[in-house]
Backbone as ProteinMPNN parsed JSONL, in Angstrom:
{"seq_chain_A": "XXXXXXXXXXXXXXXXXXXXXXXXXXXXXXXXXXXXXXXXXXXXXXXXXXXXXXXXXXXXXXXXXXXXXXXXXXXXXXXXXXXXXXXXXXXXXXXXXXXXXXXXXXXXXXXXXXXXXXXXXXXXXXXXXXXXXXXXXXXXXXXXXXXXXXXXXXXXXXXXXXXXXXXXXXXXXXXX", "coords_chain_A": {"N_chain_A": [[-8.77, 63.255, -48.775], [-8.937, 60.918, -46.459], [-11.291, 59.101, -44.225], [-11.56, 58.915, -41.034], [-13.16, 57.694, -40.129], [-13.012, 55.197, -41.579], [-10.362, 53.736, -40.969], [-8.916, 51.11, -40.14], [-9.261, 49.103, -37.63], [-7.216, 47.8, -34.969], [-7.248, 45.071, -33.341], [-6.708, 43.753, -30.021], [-5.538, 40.859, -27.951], [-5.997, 40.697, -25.877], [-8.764, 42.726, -25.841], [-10.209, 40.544, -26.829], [-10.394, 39.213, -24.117], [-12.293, 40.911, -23.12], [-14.801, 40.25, -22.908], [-17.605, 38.82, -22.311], [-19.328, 35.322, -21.011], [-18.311, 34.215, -23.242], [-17.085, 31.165, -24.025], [-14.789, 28.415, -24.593], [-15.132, 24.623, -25.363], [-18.081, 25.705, -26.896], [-20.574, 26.032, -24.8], [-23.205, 24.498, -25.397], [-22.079, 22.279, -26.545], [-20.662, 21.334, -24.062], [-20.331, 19.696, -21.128], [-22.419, 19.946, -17.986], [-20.201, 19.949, -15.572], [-17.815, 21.261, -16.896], [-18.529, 23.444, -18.406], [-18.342, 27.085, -18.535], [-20.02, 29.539, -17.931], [-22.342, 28.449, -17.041], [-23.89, 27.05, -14.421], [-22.621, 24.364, -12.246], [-24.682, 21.249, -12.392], [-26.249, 19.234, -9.631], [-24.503, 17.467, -7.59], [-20.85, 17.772, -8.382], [-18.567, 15.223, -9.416], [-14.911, 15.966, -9.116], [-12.818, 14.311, -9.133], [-14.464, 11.691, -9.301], [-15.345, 12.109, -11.715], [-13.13, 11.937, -13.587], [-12.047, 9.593, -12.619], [-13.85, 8.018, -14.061], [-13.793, 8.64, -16.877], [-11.169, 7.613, -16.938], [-11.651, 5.064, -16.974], [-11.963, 3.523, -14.959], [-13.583, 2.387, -11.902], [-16.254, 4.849, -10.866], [-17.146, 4.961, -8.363], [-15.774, 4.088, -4.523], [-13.552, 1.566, -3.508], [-14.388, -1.35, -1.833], [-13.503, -1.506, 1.655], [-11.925, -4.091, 3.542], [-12.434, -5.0, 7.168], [-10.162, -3.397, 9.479], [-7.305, -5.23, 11.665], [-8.504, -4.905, 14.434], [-10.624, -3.912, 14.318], [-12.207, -6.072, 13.0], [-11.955, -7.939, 15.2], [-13.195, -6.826, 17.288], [-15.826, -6.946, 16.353], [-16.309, -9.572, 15.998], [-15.676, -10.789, 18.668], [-18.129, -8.929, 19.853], [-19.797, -10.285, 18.765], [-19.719, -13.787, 19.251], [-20.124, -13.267, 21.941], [-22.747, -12.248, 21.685], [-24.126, -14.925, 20.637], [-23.652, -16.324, 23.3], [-20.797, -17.351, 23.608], [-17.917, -17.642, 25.593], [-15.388, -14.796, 25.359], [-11.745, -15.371, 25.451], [-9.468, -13.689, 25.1], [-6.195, -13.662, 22.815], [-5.829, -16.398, 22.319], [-4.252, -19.322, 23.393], [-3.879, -22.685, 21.573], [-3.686, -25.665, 21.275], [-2.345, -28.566, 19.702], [-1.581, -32.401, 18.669], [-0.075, -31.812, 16.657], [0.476, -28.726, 16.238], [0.601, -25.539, 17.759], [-0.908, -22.805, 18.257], [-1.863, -19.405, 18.057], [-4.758, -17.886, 19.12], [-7.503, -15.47, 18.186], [-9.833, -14.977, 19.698], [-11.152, -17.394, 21.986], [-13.129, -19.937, 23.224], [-12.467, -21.515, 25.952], [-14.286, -23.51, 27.305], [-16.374, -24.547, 25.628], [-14.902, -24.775, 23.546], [-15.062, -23.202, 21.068], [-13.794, -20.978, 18.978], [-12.102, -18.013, 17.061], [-10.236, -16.356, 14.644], [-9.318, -13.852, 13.272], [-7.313, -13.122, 10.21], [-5.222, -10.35, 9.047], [-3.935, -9.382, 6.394], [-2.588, -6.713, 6.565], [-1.648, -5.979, 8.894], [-0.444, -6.627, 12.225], [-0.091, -9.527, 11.51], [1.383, -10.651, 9.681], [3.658, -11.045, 9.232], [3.342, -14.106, 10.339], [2.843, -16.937, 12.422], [0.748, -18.831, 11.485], [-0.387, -20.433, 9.217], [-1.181, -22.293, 6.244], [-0.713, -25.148, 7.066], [-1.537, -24.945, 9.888], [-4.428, -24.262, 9.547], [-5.32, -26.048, 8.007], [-4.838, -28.12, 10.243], [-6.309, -27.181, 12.069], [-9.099, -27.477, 10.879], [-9.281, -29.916, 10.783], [-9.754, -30.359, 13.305], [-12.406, -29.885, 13.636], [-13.691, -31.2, 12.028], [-13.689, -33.616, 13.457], [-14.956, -32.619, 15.664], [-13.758, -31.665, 18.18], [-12.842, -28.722, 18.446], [-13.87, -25.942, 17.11], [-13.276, -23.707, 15.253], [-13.208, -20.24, 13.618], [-11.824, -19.016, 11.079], [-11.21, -16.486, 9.186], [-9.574, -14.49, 6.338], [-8.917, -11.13, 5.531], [-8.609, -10.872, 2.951], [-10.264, -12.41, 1.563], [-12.992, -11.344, 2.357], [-14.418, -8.084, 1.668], [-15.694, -6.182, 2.75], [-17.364, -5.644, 5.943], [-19.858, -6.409, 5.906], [-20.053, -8.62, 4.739], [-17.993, -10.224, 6.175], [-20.003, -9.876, 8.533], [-21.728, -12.159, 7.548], [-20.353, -14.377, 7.165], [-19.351, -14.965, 9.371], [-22.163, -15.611, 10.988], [-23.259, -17.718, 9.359], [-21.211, -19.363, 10.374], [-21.634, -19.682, 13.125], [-24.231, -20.831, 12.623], [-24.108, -22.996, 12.017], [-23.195, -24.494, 13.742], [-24.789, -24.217, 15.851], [-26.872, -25.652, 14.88], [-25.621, -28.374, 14.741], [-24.705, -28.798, 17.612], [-27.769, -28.994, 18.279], [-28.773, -30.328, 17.768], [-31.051, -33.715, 17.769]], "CA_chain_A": [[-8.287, 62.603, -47.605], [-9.348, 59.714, -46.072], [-12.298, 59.35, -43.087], [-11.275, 58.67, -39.717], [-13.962, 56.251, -40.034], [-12.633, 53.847, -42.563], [-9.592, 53.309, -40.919], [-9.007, 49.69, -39.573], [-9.168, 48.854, -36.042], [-6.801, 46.92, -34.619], [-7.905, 44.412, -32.12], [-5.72, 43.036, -29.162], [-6.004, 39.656, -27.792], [-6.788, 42.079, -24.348], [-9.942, 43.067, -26.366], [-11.247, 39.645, -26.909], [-10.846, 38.056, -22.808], [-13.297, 41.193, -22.174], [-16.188, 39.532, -23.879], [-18.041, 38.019, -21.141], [-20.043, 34.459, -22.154], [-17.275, 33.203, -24.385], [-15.948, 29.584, -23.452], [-15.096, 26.968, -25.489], [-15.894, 24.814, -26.312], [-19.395, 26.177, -26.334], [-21.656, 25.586, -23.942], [-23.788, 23.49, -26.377], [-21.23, 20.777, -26.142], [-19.332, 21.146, -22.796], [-21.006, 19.158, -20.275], [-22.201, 20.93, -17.116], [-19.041, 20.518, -14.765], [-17.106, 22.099, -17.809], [-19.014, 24.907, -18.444], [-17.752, 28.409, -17.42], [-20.685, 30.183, -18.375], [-23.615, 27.576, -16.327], [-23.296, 26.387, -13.296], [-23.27, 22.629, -12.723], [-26.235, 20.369, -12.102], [-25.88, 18.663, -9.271], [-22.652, 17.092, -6.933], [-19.86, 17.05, -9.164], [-16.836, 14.924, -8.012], [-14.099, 16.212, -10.893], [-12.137, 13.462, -8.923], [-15.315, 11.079, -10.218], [-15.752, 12.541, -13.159], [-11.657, 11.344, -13.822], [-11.744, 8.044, -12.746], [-15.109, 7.397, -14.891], [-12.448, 9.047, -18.093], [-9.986, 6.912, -17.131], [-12.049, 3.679, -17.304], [-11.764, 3.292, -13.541], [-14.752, 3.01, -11.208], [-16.597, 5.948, -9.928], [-17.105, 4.183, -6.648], [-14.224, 4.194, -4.253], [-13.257, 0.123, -3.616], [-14.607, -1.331, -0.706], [-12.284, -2.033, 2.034], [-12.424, -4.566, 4.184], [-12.315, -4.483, 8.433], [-9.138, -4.128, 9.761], [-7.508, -6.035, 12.575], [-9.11, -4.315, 15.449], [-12.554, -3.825, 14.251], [-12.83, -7.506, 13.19], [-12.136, -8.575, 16.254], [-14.139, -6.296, 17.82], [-16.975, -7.237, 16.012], [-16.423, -11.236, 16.168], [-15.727, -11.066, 19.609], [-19.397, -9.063, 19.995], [-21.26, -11.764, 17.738], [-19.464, -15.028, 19.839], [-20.444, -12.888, 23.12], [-24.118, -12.509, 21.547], [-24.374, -16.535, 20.776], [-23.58, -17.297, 24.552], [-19.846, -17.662, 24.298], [-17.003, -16.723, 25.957], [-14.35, -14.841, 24.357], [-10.515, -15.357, 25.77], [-8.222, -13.469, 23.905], [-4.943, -14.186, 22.459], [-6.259, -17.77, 23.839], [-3.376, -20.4, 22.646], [-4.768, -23.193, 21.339], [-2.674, -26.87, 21.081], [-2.67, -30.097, 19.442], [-0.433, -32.564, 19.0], [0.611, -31.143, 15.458], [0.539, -27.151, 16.183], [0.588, -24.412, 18.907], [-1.455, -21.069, 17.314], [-2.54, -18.148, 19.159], [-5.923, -17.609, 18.202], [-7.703, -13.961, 18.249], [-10.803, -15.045, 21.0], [-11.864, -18.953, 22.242], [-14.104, -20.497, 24.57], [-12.306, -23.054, 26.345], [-15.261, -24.573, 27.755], [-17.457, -25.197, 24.545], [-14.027, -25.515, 22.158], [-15.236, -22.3, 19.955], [-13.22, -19.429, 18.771], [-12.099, -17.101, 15.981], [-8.624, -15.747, 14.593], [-8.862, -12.71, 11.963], [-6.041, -12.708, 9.127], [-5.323, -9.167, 8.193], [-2.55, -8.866, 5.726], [-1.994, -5.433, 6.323], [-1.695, -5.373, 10.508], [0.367, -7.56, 12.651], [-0.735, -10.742, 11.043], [1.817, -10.112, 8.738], [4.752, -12.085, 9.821], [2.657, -14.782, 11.775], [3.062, -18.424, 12.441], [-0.264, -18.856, 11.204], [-0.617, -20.974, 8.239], [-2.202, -23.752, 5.738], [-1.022, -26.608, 8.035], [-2.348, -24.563, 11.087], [-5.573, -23.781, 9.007], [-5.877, -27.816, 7.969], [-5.285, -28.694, 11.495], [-8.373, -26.42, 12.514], [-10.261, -28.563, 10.197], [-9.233, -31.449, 11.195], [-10.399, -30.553, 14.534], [-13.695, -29.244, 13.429], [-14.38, -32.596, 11.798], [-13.875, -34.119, 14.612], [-15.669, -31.767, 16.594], [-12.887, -31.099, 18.951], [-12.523, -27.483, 18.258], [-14.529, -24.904, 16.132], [-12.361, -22.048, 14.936], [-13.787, -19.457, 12.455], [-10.508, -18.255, 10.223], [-11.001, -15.682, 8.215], [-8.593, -13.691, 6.094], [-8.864, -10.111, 5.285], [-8.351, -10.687, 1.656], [-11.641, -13.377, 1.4], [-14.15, -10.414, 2.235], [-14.372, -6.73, 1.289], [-16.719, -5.86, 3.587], [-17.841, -5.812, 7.319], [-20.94, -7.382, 5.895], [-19.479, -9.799, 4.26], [-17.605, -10.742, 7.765], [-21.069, -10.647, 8.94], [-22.1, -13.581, 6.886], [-19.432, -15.507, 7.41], [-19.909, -15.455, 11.533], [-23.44, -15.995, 10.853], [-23.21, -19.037, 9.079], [-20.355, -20.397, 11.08], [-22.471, -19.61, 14.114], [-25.603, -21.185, 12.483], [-23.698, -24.507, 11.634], [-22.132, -24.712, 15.053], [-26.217, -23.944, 16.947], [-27.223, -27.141, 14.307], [-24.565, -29.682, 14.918], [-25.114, -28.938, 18.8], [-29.46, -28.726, 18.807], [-30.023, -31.532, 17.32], [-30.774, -35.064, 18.893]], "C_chain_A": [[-9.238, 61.526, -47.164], [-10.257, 59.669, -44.732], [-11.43, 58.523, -42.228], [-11.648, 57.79, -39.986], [-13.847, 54.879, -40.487], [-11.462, 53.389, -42.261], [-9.505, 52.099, -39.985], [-8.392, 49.795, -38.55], [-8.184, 47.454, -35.347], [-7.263, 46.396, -33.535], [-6.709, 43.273, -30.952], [-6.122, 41.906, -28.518], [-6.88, 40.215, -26.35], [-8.216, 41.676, -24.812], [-9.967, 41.681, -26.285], [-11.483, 39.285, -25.69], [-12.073, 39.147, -22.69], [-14.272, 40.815, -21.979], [-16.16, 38.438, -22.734], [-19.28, 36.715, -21.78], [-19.533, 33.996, -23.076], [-17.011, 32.382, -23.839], [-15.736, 28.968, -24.315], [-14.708, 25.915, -24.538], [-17.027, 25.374, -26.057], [-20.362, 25.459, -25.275], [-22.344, 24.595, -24.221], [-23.241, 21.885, -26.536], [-20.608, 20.864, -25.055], [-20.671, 20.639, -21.874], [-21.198, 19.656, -19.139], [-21.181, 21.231, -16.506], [-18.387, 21.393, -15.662], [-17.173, 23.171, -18.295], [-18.789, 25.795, -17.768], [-18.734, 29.489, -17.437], [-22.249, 29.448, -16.832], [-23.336, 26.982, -15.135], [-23.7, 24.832, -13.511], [-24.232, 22.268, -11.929], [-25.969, 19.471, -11.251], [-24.828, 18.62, -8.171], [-22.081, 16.759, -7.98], [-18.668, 16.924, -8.532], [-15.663, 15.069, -9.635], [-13.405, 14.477, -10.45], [-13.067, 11.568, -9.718], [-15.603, 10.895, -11.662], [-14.136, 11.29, -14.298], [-11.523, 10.107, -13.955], [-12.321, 7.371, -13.858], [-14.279, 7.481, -16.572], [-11.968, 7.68, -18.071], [-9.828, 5.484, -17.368], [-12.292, 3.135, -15.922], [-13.351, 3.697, -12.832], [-15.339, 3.736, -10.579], [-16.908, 5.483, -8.62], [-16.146, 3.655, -5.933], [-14.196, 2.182, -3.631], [-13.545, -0.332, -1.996], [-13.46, -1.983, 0.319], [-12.185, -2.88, 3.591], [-11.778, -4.597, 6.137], [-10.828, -4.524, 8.417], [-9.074, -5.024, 10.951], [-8.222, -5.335, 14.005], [-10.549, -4.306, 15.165], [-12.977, -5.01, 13.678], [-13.441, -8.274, 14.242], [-12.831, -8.164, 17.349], [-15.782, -6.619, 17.614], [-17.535, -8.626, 15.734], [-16.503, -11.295, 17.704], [-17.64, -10.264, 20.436], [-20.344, -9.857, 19.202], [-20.831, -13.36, 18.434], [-19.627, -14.148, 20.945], [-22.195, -13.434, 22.854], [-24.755, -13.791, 21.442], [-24.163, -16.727, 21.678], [-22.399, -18.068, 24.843], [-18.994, -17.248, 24.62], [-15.425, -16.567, 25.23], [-12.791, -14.695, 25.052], [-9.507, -14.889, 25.076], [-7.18, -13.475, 24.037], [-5.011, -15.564, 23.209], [-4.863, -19.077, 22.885], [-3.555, -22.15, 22.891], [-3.63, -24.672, 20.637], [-3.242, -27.746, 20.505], [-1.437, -30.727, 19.282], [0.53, -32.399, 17.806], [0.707, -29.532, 15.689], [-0.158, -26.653, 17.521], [0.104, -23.362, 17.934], [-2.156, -20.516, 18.387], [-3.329, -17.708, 18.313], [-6.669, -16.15, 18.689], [-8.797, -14.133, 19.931], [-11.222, -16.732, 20.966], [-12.426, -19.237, 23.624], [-13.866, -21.691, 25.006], [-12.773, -23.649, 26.683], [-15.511, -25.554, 26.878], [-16.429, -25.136, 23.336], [-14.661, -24.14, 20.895], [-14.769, -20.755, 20.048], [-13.139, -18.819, 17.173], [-10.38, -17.143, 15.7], [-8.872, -15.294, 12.921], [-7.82, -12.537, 11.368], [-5.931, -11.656, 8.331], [-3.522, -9.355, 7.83], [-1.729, -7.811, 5.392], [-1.344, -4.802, 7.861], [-0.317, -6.198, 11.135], [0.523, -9.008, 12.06], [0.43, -10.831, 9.974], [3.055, -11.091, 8.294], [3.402, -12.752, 11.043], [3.581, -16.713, 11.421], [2.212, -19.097, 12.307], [-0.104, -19.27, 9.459], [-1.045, -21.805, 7.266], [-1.846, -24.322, 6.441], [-1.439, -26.386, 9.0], [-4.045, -24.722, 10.474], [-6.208, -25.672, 8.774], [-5.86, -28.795, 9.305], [-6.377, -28.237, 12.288], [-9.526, -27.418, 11.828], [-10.368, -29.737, 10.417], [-10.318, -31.254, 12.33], [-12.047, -30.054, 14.633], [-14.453, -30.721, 13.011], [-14.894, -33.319, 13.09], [-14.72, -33.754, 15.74], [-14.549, -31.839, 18.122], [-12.751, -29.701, 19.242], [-13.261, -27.108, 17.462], [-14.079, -23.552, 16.371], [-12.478, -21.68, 13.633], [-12.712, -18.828, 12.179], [-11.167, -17.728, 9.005], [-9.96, -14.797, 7.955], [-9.259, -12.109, 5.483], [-9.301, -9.845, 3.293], [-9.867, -11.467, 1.113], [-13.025, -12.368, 1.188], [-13.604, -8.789, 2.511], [-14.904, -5.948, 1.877], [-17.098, -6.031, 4.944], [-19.277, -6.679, 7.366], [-20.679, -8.23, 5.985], [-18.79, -10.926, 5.29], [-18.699, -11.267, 8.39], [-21.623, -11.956, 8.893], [-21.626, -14.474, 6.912], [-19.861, -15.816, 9.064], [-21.154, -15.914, 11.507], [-23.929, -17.336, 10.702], [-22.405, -19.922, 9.698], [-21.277, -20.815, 12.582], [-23.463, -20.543, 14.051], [-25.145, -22.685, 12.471], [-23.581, -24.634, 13.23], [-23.979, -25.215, 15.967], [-26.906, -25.83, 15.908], [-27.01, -28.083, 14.651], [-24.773, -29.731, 16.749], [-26.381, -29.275, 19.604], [-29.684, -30.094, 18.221], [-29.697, -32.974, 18.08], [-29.796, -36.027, 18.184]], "O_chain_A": [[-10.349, 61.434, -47.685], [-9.76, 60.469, -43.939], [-10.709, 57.61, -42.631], [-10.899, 56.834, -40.19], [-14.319, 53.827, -40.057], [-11.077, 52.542, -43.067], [-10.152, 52.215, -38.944], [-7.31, 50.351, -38.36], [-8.585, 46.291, -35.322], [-7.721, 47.15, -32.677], [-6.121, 42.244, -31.286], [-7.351, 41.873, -28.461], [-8.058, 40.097, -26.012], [-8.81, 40.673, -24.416], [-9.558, 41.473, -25.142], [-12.648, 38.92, -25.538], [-13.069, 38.624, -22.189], [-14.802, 40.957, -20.877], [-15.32, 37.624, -22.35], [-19.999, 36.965, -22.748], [-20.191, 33.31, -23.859], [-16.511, 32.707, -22.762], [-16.683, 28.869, -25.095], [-14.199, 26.027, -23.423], [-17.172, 25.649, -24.866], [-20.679, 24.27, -25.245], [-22.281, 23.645, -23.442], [-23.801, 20.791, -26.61], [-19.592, 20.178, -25.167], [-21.792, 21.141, -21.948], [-20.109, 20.072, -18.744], [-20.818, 22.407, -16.527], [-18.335, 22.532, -15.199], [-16.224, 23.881, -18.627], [-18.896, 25.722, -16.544], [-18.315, 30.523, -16.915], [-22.82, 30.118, -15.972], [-22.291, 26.336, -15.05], [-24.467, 24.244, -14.273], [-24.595, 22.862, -10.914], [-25.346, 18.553, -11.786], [-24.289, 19.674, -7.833], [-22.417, 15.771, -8.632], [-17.987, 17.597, -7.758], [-15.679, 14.495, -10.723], [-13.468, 13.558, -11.267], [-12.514, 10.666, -10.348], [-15.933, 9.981, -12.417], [-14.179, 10.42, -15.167], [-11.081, 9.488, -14.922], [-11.782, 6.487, -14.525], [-14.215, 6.497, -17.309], [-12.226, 6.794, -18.886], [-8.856, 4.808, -17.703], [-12.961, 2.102, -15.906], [-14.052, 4.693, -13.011], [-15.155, 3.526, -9.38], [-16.627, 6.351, -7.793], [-15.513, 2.742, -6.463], [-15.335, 1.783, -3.386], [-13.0, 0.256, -1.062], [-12.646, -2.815, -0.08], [-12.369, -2.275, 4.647], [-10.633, -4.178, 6.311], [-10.185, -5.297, 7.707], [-10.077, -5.569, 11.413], [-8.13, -6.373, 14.66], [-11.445, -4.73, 15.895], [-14.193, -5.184, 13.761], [-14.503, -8.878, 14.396], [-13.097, -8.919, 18.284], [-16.683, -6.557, 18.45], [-18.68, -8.914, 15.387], [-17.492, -11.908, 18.108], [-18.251, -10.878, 21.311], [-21.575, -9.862, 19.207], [-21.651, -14.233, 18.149], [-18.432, -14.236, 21.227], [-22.791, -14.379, 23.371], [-25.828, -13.953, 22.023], [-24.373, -17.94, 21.682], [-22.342, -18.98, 25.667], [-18.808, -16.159, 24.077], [-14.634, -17.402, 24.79], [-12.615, -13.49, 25.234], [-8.71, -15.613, 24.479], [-6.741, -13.333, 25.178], [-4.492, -15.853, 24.287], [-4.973, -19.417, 21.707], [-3.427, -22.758, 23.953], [-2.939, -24.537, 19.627], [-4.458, -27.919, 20.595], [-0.372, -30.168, 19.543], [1.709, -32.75, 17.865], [1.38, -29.159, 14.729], [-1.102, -27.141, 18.143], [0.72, -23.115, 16.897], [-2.814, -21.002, 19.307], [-3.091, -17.266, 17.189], [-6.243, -15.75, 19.773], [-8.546, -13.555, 20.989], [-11.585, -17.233, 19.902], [-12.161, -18.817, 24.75], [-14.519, -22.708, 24.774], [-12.247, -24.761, 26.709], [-15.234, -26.753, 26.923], [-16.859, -25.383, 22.209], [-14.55, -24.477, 19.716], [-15.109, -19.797, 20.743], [-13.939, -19.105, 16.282], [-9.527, -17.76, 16.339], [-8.736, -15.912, 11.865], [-7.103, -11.691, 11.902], [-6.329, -11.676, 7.166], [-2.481, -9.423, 8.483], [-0.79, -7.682, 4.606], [-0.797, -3.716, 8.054], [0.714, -6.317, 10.473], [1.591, -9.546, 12.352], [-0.133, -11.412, 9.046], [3.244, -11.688, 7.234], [2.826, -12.256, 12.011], [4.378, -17.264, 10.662], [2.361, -20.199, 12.836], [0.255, -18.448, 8.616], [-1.775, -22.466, 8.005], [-2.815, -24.407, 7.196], [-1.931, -27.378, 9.539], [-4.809, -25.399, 11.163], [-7.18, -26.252, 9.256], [-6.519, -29.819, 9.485], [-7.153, -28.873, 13.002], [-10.545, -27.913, 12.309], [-11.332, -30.491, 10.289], [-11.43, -31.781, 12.352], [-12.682, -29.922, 15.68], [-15.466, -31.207, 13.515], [-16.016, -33.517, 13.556], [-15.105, -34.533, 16.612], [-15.122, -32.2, 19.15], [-12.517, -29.448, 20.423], [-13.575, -28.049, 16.732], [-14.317, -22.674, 17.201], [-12.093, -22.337, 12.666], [-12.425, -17.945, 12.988], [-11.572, -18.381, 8.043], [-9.356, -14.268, 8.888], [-10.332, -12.26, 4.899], [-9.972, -9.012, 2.683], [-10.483, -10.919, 0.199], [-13.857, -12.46, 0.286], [-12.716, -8.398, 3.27], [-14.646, -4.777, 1.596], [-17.146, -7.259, 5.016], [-19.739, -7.342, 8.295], [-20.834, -8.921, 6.991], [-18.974, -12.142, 5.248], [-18.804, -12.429, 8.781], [-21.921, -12.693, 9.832], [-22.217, -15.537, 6.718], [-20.51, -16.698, 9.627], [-21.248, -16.915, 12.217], [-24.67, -17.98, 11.444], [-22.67, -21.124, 9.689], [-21.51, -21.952, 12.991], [-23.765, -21.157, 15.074], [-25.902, -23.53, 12.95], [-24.604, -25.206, 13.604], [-24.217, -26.292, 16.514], [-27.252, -26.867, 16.474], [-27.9, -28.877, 14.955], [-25.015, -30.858, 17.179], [-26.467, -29.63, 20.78], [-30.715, -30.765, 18.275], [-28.693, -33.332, 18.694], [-29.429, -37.059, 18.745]]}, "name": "protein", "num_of_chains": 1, "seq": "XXXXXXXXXXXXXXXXXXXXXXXXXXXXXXXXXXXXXXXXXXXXXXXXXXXXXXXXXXXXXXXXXXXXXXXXXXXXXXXXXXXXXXXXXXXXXXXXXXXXXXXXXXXXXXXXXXXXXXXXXXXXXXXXXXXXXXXXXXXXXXXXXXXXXXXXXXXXXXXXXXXXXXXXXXXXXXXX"}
């Protein structure tokens, strides 16, 4: 007769999950987030991890002010230069009527933020408004800082723009 012992063991797939420390792939190649065995190293963003896969940048896209916190933050940087801000101030010539975001009817200097995602959307705001601003800037009639939404990505970037419009404006006025 035959030994107990020599008879073949069947094995159920059961039997293999018990086996603790199995993953594949192995450890050896699976990179920490992937590992079920190691913990990971680090912050892992799977959502990071994905984009970086997918060819897409791990850094989420910067996005630039909307309409409220532009104008919030133009109308405190033309307060801080010493002028006053009138808003929704409507602003004539004898080519165009535009309602501009803040102006200083004294000293002729304002603003008007173009967000393409807010009210701005449907406006009456457009290149021949935008080339009659320039006109009047030449001239020094008017100085109105137009920016659009789409131009800068950033609240900095806004920064820099007021900055320099600001800085031209303190030039063209200081000097003899």
């Amino acid at each position: 007769m035959s030994d107990p012992k020599d008879k073949p063991t069947l094995q159920s797939s059961a039997n293999r999950l018990r086996k603790k420390g199995v993953t594949y792939p192995p450890d050896r190649w699976a990179p920490s987030a992937v590992s079920k065995t190691r913990p990971p190293t680090g912050n892992v963003s799977v959502d990071a991890d994905l984009r970086t896969i997918q060819g897409r940048s791990a850094t989420p896209r910067p996005v630039p002010p909307t309409e409220q916190q532009a104008r919030e933050f133009l109308t405190h940087r033309f307060l801080a230069a010493g002028y006053e801000c009138v808003a929704d101030y409507n602003l004539s010539s004898p080519s165009m009527l535009v309602r501009l975001d803040a102006f200083d009817p004294d000293r002729k200097v304002g603003f008007h933020y173009l967000s393409h995602s807010d009210s701005d959307v449907v406006s009456d705001f457009g290149s021949e408004e935008e080339t009659e601003l320039a006109r009047l800037d030449e001239s020094g009639r008017a100085h109105v800082l137009v920016v659009h939404d789409t131009d800068i990505a950033t609240e900095i970037e806004l920064e820099e723009r007021v900055d320099e419009f600001l800085a031209r404006l303190h030039v063209r006025y200081s000097s003899p």
